[in-house]
N, C-alpha and C positions, 0 to 999 in steps of 0.2 A: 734364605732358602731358595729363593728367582736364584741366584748366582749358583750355589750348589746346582739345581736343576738344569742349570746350562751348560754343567760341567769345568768351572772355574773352580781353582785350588783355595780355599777363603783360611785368613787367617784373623778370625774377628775378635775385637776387642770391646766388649760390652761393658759400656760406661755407666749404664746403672746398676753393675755389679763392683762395680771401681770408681766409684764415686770421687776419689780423690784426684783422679785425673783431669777433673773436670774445673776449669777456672771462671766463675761466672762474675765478674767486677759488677757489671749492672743489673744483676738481678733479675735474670729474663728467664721467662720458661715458657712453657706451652707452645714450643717453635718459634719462641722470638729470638734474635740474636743480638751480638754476637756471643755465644758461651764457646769459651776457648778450649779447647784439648791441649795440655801440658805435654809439650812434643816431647820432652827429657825426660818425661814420664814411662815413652812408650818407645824411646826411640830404639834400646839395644832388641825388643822385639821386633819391631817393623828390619830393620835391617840385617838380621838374620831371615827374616822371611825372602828378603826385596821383592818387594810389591810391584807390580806391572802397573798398577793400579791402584788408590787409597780413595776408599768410597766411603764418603761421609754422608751417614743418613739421618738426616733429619736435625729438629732440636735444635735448629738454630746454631749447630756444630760449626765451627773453622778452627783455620790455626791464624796466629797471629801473622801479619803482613809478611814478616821477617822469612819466618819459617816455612808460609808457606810458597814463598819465590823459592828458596832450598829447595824444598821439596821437589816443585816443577821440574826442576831441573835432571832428576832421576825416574821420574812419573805423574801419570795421569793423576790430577787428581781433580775427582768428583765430586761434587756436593747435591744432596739430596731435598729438596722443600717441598713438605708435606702438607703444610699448612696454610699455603697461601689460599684466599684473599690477606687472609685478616693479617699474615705476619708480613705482607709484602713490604710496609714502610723502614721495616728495621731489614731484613733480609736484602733488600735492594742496594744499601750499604757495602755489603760487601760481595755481593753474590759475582762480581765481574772476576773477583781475587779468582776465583776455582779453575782450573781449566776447561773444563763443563760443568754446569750447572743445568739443574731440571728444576721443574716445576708441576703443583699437580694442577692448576686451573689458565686455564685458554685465557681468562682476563687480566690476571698477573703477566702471560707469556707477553700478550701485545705490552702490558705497562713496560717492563724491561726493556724490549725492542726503544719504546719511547723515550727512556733514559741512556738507551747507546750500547746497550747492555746485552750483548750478542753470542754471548758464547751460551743463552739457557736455551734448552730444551723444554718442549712441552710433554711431560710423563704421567699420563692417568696413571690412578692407582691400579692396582692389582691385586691378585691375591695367590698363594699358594698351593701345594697339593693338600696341606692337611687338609684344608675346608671341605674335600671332595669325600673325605673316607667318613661313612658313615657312623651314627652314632646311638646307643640305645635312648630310648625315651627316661627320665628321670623323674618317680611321681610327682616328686613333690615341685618340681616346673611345670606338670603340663598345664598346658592351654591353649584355648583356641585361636589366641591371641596376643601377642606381647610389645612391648617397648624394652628395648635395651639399649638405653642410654641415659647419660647423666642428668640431672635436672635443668631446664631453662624455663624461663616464665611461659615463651610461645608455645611450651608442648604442655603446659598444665591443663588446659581446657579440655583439649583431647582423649589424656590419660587418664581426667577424671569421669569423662563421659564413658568410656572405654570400660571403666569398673564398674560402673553404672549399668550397663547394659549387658557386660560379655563375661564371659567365663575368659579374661585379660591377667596378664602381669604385667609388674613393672620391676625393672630393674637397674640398677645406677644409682649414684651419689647424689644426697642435698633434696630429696624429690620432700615436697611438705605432705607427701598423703603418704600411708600405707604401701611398703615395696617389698621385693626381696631383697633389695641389697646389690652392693655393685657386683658381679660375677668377673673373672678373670682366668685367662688358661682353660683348665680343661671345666673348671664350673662355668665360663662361657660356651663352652662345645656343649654340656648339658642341658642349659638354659635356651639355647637355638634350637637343638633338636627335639627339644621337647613340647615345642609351641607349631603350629602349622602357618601362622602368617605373622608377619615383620612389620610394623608400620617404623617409617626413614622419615626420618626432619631434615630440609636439605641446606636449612637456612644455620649458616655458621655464626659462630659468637660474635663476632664484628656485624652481623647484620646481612651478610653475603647469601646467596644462593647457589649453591655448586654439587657437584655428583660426590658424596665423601666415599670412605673406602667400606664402608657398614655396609652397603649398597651391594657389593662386589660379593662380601663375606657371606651376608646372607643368602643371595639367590648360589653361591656355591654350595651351601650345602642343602639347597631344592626348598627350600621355604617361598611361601607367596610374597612376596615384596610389595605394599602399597605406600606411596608416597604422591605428595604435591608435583599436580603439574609443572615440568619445566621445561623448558626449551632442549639445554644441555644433555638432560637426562637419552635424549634420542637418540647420540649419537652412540650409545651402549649398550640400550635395550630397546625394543619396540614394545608402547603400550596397546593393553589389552591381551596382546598376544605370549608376552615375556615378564609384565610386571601391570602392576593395576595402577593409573592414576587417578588423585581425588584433586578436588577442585575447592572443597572445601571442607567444616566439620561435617555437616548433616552428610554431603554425598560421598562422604567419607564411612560412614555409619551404613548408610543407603548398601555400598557397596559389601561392607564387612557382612549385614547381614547377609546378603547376595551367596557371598561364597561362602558362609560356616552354613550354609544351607545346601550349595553344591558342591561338596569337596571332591568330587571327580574335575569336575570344572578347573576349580581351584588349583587340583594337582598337577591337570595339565599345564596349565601357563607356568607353576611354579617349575618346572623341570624343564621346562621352556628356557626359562630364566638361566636355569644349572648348565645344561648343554650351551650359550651362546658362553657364559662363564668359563667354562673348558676348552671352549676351540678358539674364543676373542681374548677372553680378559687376566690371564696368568700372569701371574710377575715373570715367568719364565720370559714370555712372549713380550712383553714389555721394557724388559733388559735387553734381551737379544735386539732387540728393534733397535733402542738407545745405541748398542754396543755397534751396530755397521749402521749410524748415521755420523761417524766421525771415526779419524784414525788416532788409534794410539801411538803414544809414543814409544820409539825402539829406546830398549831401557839397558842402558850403561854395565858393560860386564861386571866393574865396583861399584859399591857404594860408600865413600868415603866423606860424607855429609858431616859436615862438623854443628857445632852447636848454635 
């Protein structure tokens, strides 16, 4: 949808709806790599389209060594890592292959540099128009407080004290206490707008600390964001004024009570949040930036790419 909004022609190929496309020998997921795209899969599309550009997003996606020198040869191509810290050990493999590569964390960009690994980009996440357009409240979501995310041990203490004390949900997969259930699509837009504050875990499943894209999603669409102090977090929002930071569980509490007591308060920071969201943090704005920090390649009047 960033590319749409930029006004790019897109001719996308959505792999978990074609799952057969997809060649995984080792068995990686969660953005680890390498999981292969079956280029003889897709090739009489792609070259009836001819791509300016082949933008692989995420997952751990490539094409085999072969194919994608080929490739190069007629266009840019992209690769997109979502998941760094934690996928950096396998992604760093082959992340050189791509003609550009991005990454979403500052401390993977320097690891790459370290490994000789030059052609990545450093690409915060983003977020789109949907998050913006508002959404009716859903009874059976509201609250004055939510967690939406999937289970980890580090968020159990929280989430339990959270029920304990608030008119809270929970929602996502694996959680051992009482939830609603994971929400996806538009039972995600439901589930956001039906709560007034967000608490963000920023600690990733390898143990990492980094700004993830939950962050982005919610203060778009004007919810209070309160999450763990961190350094990174500043370079996207200003605390206090655009999102709440806690320091720990109690001042974590300290706070919640703070604001389900003053939701004027509350409302202002959160839209605080919304506006820096719409004029900083778009994927629109985030691609476009990508797109004139390097040139494309002027692309071949044929495409005559053999197998």
């Amino acid at each position: 949808m960033g590319l749409l909004e930029n006004g790019h022609k897109i001719h996308e190929i959505n792999l978990s709806k074609r799952p057969k496309i997809i060649f995984n020998p080792h068995r990686n997921y969660g953005g680890f790599g390498p999981v292969f795209i079956k280029w003889e899969m897709i090739r009489d599309e792609v070259l009836v389209f001819k791509p300016d550009v082949i933008f692989i997003c995420a997952g751990g996606l490539t094409f085999k060594s072969s194919t994608m020198e080929k490739l190069k040869k007629y266009c840019t191509v992209i690769g997109v890592t979502l998941s760094d810290p934690d996928v950096f050990p396998s992604v760093s493999k082959f992340a050189s292959e791509f003609d550009i590569h991005t990454t979403n964390s500052p401390l993977s960009y320097e690891e790459y540099k370290k490994l000789g690994i030059n052609n990545t980009y450093y690409m915060p996440f983003g977020i789109d128009s949907r998050f913006f357009a508002s959404h009716e409240p859903v009874e059976k979501y509201k609250s004055d407080v939510s967690i939406i995310g999937h289970y980890r041990p580090n968020r159990l203490e929280i989430a339990e004290e959270l029920l304990k004390r608030f008119d809270a949900k929970i929602f996502g997969r694996g959680w051992p206490i009482p939830t609603e259930g994971p929400v996806y699509d538009e039972e995600w837009f439901k589930a956001m707008f039906s709560t007034n504050i967000i608490i963000n875990f920023p600690t990733t499943g390898a143990g990492y600390t980094n700004v993830k894209v939950g962050v982005f999603e919610a203060a778009a669409t004007g919810r209070l964001i309160m999450t763990e102090y961190f350094e990174e977090m500043e370079n996207f929002f200003e605390y206090d004024n655009e999102i709440i930071g806690y320091k720990d569980k109690e001042d974590l509490m300290s706070k919640l009570d703070y604001y389900i007591q003053h939701p004027a308060e509350a409302k202002i920071i959160a839209l605080a949040g919304q506006k820096k969201c719409l004029e900083h943090h778009t994927w629109k704005m985030r691609l476009d930036h990508l797109f004139q920090s390097f040139r494309l390649k002027s692309p071949p009047l044929n495409w005559d790419i053999v197998e």
